[in-house]
DSSP file (Angstrom, degrees, kcal/mol; ACC not computed):
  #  RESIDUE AA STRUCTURE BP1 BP2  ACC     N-H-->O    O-->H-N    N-H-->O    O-->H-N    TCO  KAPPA ALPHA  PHI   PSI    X-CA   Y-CA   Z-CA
    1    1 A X              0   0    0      0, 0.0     2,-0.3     0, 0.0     0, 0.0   0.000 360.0 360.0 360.0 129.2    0.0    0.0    0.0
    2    2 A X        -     0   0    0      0, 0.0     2,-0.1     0, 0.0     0, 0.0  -0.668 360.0-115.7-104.1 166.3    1.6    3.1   -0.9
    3    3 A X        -     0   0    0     -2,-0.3     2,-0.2     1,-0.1     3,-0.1  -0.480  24.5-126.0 -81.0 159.0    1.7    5.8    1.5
    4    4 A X        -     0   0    0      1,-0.3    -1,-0.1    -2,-0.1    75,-0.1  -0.465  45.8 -95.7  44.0 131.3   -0.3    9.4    0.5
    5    5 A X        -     0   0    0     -2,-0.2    73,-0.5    72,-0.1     2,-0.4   0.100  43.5-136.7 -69.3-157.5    2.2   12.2    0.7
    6    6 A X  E     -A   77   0A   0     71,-0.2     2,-0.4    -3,-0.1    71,-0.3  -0.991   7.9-133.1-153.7 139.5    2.3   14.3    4.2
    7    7 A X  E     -A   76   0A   0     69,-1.7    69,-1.0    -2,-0.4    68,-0.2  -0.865  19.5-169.1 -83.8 142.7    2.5   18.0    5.0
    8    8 A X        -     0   0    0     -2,-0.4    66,-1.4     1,-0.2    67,-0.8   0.812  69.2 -15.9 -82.4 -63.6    5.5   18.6    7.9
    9    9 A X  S  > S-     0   0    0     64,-0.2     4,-1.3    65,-0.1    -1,-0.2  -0.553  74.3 -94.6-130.7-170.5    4.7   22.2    8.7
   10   10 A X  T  4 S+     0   0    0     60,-0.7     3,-0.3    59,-0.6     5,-0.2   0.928 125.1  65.8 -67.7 -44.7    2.8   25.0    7.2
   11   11 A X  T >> S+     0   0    0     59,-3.4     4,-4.5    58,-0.4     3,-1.7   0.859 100.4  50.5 -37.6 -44.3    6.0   26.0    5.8
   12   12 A X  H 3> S+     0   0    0      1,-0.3     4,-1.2    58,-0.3    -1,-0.2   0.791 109.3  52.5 -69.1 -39.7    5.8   22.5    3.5
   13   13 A X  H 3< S+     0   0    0     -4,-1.3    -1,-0.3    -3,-0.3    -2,-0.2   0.291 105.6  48.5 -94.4  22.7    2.4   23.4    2.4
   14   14 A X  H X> S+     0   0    0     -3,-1.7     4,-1.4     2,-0.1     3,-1.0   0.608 110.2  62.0-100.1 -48.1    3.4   26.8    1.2
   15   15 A X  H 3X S+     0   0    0     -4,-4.5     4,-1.9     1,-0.2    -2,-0.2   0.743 103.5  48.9 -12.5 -56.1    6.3   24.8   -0.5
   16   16 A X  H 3< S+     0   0    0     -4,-1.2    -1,-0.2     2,-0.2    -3,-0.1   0.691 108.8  43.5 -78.6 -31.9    4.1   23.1   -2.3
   17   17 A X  H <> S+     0   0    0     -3,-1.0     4,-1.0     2,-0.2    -1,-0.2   0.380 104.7  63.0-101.3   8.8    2.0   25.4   -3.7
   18   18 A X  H  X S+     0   0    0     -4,-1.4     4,-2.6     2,-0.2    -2,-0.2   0.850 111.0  43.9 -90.5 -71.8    4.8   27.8   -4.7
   19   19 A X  H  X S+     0   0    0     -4,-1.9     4,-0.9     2,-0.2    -2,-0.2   0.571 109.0  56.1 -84.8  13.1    5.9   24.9   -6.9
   20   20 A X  H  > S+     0   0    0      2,-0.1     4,-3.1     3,-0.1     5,-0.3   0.845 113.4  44.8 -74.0 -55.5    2.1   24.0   -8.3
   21   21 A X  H  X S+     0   0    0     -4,-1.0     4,-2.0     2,-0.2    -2,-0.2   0.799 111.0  49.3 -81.2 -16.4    1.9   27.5   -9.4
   22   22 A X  H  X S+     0   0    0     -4,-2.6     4,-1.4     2,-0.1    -1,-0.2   0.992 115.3  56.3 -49.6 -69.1    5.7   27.5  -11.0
   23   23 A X  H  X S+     0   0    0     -4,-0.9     4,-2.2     1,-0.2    -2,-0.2   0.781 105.9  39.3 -36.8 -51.8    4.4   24.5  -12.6
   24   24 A X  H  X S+     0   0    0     -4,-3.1     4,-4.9     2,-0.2     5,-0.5   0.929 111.0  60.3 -86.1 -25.1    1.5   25.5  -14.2
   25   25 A X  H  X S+     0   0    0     -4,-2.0     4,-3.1    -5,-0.3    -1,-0.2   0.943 100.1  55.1  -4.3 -88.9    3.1   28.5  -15.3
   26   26 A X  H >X S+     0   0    0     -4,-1.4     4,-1.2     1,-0.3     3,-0.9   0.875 109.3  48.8 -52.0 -44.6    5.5   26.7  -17.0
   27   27 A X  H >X S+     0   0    0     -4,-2.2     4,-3.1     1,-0.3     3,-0.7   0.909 106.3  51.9 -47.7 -49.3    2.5   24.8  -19.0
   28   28 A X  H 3X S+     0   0    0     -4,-4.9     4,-0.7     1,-0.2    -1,-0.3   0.964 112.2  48.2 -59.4 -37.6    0.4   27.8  -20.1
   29   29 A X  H << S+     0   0    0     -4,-3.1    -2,-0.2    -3,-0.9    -1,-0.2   0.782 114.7  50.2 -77.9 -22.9    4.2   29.1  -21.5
   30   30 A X  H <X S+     0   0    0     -4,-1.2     4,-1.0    -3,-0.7     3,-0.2   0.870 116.3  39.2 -30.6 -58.5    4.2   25.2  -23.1
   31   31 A X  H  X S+     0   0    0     -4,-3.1     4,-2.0    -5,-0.3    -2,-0.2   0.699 112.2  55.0 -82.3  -7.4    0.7   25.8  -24.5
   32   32 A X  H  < S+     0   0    0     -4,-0.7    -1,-0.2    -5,-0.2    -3,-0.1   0.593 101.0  70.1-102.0  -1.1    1.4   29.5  -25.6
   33   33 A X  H  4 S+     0   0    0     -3,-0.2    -1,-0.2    -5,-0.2    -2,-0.2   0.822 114.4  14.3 -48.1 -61.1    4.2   28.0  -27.4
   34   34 A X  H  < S+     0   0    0     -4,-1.0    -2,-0.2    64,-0.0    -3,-0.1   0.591  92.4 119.7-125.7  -2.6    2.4   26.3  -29.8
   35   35 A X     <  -     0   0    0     -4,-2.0    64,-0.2    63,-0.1    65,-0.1   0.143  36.9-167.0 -32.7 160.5   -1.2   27.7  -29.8
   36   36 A X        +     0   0    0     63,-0.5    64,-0.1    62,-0.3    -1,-0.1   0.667  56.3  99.5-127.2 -47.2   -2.7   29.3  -33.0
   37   37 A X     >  -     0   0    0     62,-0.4     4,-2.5    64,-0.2    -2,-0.1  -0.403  62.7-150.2 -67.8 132.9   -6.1   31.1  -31.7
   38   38 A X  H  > S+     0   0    0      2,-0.2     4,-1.7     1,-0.2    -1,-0.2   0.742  97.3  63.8 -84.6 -22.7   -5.0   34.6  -31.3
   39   39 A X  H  > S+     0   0    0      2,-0.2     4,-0.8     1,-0.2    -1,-0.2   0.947 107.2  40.2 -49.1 -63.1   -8.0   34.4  -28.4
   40   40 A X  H  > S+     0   0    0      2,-0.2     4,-1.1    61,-0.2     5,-0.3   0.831 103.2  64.2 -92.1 -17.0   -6.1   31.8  -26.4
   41   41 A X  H >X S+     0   0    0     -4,-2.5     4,-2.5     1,-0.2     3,-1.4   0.966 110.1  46.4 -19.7 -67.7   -2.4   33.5  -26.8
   42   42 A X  H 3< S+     0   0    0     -4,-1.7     4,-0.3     1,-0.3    -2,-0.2   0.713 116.5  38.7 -78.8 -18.5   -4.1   36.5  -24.7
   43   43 A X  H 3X S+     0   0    0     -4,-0.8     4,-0.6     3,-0.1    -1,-0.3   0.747 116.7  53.6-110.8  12.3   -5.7   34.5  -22.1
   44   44 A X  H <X S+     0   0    0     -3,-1.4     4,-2.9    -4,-1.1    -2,-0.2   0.823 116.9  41.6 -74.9 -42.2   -2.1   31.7  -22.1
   45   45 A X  H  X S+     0   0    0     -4,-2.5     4,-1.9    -5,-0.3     5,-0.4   0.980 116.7  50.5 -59.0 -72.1    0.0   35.1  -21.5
   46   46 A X  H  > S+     0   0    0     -4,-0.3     4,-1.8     1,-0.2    -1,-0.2   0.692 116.4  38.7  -2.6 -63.5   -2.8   36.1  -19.0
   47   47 A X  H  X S+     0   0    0     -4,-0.6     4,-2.4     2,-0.2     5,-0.3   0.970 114.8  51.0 -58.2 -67.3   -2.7   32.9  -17.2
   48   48 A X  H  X S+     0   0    0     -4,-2.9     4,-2.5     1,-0.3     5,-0.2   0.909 109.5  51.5 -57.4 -72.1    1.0   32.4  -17.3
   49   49 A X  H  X S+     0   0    0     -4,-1.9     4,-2.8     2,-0.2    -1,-0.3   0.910 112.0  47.4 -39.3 -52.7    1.7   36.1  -15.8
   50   50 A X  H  X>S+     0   0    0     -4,-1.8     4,-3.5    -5,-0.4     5,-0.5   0.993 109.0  52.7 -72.2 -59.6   -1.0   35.4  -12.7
   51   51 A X  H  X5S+     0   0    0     -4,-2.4     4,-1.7     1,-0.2    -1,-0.2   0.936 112.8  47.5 -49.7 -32.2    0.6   31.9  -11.8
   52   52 A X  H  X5S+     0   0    0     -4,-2.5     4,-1.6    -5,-0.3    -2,-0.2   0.953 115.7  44.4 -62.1 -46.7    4.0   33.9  -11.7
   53   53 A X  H  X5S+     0   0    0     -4,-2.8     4,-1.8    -3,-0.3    -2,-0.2   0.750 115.8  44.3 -13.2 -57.8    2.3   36.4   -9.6
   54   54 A X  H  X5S+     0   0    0     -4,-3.5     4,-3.5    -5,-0.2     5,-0.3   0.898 111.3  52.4 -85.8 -40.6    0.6   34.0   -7.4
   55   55 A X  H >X<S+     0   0    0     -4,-1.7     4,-2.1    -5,-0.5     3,-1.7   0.885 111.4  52.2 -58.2 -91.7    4.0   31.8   -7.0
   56   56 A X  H 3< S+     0   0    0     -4,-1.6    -2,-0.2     1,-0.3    -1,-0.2   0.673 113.2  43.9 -13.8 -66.6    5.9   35.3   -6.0
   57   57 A X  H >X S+     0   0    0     -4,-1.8     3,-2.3     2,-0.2     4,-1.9   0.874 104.7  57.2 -43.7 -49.5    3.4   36.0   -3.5
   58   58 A X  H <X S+     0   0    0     -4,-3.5     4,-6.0    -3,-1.7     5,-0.4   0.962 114.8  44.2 -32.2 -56.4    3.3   32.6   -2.2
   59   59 A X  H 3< S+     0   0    0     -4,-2.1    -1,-0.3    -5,-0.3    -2,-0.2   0.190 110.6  51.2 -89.6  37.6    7.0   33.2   -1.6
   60   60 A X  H <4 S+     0   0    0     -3,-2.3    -1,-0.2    -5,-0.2    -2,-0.2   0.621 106.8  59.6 -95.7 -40.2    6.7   36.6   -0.2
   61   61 A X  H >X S+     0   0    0     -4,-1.9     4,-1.0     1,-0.2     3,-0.8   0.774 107.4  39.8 -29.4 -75.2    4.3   35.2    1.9
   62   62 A X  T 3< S+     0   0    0     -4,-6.0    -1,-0.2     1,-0.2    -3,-0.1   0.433 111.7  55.2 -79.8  14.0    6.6   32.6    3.6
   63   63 A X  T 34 S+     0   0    0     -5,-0.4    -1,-0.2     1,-0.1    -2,-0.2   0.301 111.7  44.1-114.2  20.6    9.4   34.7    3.8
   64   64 A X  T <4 S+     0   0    0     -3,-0.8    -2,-0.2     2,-0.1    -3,-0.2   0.389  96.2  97.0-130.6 -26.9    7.2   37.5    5.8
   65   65 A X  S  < S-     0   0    0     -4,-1.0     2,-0.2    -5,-0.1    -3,-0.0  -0.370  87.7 -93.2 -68.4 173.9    5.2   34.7    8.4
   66   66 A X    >>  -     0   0    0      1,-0.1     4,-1.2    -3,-0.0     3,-0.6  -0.387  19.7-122.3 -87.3 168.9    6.5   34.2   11.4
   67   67 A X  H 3> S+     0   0    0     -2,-0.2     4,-0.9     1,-0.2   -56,-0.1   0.564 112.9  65.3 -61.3 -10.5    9.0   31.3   12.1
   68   68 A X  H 34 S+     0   0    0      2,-0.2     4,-0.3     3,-0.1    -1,-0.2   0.765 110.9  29.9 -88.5 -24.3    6.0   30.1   14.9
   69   69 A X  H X4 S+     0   0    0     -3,-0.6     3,-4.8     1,-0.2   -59,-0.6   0.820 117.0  60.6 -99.4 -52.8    3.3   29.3   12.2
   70   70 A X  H 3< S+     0   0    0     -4,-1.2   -59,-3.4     1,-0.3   -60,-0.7   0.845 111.2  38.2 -34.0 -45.9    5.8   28.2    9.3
   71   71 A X  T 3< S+     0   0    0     -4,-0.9     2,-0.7    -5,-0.2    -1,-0.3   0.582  81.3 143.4 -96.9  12.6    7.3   25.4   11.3
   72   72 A X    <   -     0   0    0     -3,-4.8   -62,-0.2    -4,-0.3    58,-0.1  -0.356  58.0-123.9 -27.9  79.5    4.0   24.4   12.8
   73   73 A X        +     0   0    0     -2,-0.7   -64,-0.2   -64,-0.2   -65,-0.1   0.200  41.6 168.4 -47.2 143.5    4.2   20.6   13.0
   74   74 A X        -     0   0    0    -66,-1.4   -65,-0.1   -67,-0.1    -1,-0.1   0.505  17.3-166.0-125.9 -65.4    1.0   19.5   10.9
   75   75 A X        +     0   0    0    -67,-0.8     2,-0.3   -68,-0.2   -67,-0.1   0.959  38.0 148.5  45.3  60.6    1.5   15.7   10.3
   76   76 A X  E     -A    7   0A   0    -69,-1.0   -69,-1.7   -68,-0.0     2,-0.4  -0.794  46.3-123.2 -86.7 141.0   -1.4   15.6    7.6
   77   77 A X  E     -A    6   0A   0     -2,-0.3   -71,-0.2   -71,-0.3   -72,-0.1  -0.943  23.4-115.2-107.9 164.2   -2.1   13.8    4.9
   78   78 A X        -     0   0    0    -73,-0.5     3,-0.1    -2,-0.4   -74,-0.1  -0.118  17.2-146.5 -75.1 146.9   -2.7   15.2    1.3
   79   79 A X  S    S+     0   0    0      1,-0.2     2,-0.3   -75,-0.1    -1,-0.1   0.958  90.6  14.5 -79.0 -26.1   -6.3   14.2    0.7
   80   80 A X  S    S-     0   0    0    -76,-0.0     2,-0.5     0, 0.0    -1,-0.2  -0.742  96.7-100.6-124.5 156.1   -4.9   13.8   -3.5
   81   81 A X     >  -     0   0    0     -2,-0.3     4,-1.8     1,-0.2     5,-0.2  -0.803  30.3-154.6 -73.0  79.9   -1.3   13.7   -4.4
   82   82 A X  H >> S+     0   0    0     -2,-0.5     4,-2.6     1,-0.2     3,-0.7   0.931  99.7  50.3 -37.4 -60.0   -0.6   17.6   -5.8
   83   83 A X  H 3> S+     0   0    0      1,-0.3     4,-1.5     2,-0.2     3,-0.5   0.959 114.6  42.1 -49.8 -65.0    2.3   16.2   -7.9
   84   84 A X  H 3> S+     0   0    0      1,-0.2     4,-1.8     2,-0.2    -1,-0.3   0.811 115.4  47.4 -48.8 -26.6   -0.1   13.3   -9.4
   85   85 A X  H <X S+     0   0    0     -4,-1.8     4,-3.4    -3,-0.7    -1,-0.2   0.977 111.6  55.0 -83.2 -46.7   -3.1   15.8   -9.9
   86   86 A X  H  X S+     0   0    0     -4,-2.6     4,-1.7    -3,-0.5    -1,-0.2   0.640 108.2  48.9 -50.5 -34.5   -0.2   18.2  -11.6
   87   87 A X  H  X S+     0   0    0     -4,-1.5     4,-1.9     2,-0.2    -1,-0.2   0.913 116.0  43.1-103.2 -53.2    0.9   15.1  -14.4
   88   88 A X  H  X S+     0   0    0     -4,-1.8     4,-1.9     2,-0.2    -2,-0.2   0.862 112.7  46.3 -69.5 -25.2   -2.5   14.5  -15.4
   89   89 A X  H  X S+     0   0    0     -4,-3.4     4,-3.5    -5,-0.2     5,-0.4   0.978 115.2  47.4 -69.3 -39.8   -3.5   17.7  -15.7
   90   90 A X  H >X S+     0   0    0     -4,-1.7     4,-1.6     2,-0.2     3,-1.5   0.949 112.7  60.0 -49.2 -65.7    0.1   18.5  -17.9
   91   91 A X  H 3X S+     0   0    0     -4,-1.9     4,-3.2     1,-0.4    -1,-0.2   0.680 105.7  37.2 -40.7 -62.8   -1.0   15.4  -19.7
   92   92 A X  H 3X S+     0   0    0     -4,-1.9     4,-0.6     1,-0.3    -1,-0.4   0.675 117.0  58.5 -93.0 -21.2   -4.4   16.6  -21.0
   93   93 A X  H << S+     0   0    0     -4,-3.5     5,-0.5    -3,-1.5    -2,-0.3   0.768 118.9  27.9 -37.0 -34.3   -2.7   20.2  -21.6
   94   94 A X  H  < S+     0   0    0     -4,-1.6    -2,-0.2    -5,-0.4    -3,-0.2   0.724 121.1  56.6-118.0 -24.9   -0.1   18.8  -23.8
   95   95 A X  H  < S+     0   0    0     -4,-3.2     2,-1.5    -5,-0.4    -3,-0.2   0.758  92.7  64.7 -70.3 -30.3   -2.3   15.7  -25.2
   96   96 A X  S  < S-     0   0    0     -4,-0.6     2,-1.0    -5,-0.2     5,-0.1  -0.853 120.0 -87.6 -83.4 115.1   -5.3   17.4  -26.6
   97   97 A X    >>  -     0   0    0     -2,-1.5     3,-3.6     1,-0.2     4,-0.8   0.110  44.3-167.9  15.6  40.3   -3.7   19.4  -29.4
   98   98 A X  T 34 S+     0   0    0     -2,-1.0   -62,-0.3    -5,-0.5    -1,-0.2   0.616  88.7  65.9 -42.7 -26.5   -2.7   22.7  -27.6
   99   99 A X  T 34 S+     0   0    0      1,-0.3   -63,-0.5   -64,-0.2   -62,-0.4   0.827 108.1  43.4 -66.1 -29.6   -2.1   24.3  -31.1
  100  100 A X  T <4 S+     0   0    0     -3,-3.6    -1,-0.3   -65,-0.1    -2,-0.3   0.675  87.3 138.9 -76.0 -19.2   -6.1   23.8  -31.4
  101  101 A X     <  -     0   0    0     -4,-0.8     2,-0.2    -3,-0.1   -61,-0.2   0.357  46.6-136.9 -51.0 176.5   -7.1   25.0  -27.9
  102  102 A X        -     0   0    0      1,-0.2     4,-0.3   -62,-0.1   -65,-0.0  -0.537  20.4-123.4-118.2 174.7  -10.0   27.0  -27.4
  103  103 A X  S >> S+     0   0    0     -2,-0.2     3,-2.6     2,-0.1     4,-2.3   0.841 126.5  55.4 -71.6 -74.9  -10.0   30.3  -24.9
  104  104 A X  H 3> S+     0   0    0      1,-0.3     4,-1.0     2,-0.2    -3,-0.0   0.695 110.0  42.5 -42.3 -30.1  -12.9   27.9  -23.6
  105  105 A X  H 3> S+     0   0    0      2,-0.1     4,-0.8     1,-0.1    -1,-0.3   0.837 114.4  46.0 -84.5 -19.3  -10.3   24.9  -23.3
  106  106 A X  H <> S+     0   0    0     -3,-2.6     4,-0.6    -4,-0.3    -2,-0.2   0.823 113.5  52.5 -90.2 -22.1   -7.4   26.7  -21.7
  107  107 A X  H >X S+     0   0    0     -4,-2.3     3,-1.9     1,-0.2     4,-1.2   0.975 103.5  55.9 -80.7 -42.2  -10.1   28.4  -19.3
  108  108 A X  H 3< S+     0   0    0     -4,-1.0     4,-0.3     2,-0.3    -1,-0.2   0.490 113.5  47.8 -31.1 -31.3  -11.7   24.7  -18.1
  109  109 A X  H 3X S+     0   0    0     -4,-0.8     4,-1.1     2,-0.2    -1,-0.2   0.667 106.0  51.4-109.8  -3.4   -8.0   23.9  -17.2
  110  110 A X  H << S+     0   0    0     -3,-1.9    -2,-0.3    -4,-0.6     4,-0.2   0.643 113.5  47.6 -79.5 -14.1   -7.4   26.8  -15.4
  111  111 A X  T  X S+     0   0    0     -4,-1.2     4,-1.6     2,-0.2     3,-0.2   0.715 105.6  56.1 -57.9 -42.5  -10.4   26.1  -13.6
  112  112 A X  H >> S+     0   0    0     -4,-0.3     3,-2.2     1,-0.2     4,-0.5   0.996 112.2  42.4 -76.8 -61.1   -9.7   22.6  -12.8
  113  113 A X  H 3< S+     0   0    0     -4,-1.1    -1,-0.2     1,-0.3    -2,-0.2   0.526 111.1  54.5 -62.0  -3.5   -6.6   23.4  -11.3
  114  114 A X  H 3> S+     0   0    0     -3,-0.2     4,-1.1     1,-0.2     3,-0.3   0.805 108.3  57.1 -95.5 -27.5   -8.0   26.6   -9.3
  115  115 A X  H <X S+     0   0    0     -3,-2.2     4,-1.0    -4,-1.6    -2,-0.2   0.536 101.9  51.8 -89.0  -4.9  -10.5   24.3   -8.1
  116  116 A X  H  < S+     0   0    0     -4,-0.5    -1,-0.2     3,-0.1    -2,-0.2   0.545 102.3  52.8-128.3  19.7   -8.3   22.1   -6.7
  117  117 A X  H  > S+     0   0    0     -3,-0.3     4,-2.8    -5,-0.2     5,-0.3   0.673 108.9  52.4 -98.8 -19.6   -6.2   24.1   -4.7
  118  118 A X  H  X S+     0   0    0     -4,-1.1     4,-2.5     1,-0.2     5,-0.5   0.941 109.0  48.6 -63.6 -55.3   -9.2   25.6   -3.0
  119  119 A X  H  X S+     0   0    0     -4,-1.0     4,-2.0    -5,-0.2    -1,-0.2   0.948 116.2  46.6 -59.9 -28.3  -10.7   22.1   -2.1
  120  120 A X  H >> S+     0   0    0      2,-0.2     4,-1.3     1,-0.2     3,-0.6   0.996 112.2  47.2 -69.1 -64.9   -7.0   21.5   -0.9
  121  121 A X  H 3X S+     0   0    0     -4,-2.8     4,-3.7     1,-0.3     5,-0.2   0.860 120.5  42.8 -17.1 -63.0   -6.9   25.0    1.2
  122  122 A X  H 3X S+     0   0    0     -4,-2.5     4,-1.6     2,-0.3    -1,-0.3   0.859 109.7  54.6 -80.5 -53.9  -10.4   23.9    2.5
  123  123 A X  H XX S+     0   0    0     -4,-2.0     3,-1.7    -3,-0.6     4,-1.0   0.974 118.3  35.4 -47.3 -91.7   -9.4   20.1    3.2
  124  124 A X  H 3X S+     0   0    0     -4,-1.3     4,-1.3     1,-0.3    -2,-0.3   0.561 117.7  56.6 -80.7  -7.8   -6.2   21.3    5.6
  125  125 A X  H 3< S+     0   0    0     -4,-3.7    -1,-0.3    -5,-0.3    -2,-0.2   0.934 112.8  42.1 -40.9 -54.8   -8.4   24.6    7.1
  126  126 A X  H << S+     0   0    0     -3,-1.7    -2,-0.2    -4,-1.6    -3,-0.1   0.828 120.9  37.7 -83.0 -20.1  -10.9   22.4    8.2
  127  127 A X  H  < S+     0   0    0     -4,-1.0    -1,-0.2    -5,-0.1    -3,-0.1   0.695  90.8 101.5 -49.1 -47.6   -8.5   19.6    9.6
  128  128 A X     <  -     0   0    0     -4,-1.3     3,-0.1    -5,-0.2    -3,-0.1   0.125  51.3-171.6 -70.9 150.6   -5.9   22.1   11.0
  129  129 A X        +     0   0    0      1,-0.1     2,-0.6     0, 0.0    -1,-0.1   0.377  63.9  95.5-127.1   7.9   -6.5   22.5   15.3
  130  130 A X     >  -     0   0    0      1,-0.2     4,-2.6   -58,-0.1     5,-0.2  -0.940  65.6-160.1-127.7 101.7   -4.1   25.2   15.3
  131  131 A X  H  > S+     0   0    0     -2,-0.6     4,-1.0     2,-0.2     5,-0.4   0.847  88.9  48.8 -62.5 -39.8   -5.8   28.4   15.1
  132  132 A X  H >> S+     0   0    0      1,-0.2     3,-5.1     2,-0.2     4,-1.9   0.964 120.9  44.3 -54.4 -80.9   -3.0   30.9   13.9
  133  133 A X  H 3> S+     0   0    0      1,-0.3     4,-1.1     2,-0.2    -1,-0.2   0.727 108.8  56.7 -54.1 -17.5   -2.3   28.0   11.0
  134  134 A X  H 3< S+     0   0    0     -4,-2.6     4,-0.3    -3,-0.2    -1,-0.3   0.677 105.5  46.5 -60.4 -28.7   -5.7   27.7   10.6
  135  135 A X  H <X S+     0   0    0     -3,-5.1     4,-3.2    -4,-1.0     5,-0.3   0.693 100.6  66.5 -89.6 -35.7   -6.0   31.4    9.7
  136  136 A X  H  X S+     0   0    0     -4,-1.9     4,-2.0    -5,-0.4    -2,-0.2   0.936 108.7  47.8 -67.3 -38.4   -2.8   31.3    7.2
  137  137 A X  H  X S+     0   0    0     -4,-1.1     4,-1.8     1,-0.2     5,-0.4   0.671 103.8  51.6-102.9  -3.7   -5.3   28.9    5.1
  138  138 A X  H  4 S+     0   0    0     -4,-0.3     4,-0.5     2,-0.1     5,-0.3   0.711 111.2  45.8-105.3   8.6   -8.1   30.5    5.0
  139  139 A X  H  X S+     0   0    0     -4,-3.2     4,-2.6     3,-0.1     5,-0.4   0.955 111.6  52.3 -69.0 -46.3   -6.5   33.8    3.7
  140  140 A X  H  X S+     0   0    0     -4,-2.0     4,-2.8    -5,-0.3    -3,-0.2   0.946 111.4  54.7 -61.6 -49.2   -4.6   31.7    1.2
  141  141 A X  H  X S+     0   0    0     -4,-1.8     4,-2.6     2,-0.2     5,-0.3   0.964 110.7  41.5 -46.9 -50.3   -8.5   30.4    0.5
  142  142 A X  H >> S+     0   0    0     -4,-0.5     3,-3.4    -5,-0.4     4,-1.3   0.749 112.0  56.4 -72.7 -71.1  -10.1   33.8   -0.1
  143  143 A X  H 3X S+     0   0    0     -4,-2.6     4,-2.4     1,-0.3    -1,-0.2   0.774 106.8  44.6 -49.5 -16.5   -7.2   34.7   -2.0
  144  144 A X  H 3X S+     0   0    0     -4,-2.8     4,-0.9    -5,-0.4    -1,-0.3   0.754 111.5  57.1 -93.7 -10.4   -7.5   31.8   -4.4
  145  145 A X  H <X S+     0   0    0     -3,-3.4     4,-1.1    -4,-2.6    -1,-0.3   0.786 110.0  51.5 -65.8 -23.7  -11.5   32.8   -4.5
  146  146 A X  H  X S+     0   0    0     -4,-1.3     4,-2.5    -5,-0.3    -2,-0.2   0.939 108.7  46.2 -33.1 -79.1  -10.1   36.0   -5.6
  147  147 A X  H  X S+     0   0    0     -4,-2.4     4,-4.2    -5,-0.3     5,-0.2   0.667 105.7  53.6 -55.5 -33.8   -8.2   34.8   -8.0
  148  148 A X  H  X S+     0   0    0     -4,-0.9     4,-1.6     2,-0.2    -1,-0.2   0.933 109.2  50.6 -84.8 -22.5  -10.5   32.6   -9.7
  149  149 A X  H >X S+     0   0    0     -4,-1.1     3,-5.1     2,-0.2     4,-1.0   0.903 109.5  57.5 -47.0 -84.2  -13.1   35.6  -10.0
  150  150 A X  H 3X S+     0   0    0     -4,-2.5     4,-3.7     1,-0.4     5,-0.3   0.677 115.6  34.0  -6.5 -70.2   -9.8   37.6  -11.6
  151  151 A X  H 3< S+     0   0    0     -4,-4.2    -1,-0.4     2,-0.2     4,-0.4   0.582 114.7  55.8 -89.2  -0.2   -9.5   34.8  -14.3
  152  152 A X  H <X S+     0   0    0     -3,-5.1     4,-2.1    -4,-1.6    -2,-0.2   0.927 115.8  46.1 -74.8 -56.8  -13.6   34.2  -14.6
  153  153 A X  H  X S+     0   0    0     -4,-1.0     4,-1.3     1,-0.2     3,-0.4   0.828 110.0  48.8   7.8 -98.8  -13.5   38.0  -15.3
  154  154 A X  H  X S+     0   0    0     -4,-3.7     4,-1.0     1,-0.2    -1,-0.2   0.561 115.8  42.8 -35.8 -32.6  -10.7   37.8  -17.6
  155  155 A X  H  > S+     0   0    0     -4,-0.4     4,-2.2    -5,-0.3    -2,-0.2   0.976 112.3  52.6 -80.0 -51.8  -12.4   34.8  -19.7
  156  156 A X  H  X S+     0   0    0     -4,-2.1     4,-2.3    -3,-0.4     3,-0.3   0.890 115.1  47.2 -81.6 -58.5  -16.0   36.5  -19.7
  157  157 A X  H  X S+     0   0    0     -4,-1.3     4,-2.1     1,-0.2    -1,-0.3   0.791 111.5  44.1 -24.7 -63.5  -14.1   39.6  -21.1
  158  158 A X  H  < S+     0   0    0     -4,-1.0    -1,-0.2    -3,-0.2    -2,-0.2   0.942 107.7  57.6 -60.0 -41.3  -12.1   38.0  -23.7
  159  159 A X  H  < S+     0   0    0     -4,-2.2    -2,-0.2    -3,-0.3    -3,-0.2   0.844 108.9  51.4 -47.2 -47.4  -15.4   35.8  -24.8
  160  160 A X  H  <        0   0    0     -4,-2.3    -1,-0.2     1,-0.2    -2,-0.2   0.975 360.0 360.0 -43.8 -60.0  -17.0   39.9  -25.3
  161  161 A X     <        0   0    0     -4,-2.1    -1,-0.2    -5,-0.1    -2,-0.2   0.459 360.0 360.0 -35.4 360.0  -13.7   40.4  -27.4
């Protein structure tokens, strides 16, 4: 039986989601690569600029907490694998044709993945017994409701275009 990965501290789960949002970065800059629709160029750039954004923040983030919540022993496990959800999603970026993509595909997979850092956020809020860390996820949860308004916005906008 294999083991489910583990957060160690808060620190480890800021870790983690500092290098989801490098990662998908890098994809949209994959997909903007070799896209054709002048539609989904502007919402790849789009994309690509706010996971660089959000990744900066992430790490502004832990380098501004205190040393008390960052090394906050946690001893969770992830309710899904980030890395595994991260390889199928690259998978069905990079499988479907990305030079075909739609605004409407590229937004469906920014979605998927915005949705499943919120259910994560929301999984270790509701787990967490430690109010201070407890508080550290649910800002990081409103911000990523924020965000995904930002980029519903941004699609509904382009769609006008």
């Amino acid at each position: 039986m294999t083991r489910l990965p583990s957060f160690d501290n808060a620190g480890h789960v800021l870790d983690i989601l500092v290098s989801f949002h490098r990662r998908l970065a890098e994809l949209y800059g994959e997909m903007h690569e070799v896209a054709t629709n002048p539609y989904t160029l502007l919402l790849l750039e789009h994309m690509q600029r706010r996971e660089q954004r959000l990744t900066q923040a992430l790490q502004d983030y832990e380098d501004n907490a205190s040393d008390k919540i960052i090394k906050t022993w946690l001893q969770m496990s992830c309710p899904d694998d980030p890395n595994s959800f991260l390889t199928s999603l690259e998978a069905t970026m990079l499988s479907d044709t990305p030079a075909n993509a739609t605004p409407d595909d590229v937004y469906a997979l920014g979605s998927k993945a915005d949705i499943y850092v919120a259910d994560l956020l929301s999984y270790l809020q509701d787990r967490c017994e430690i109010p201070e860390v407890k508080a550290v996820f649910a800002d990081l949860l409103a911000g990523e409701k924020i965000e995904h308004i930002a980029l519903s916005k941004a699609y509904n906008s382009l769609r006008e275009m």
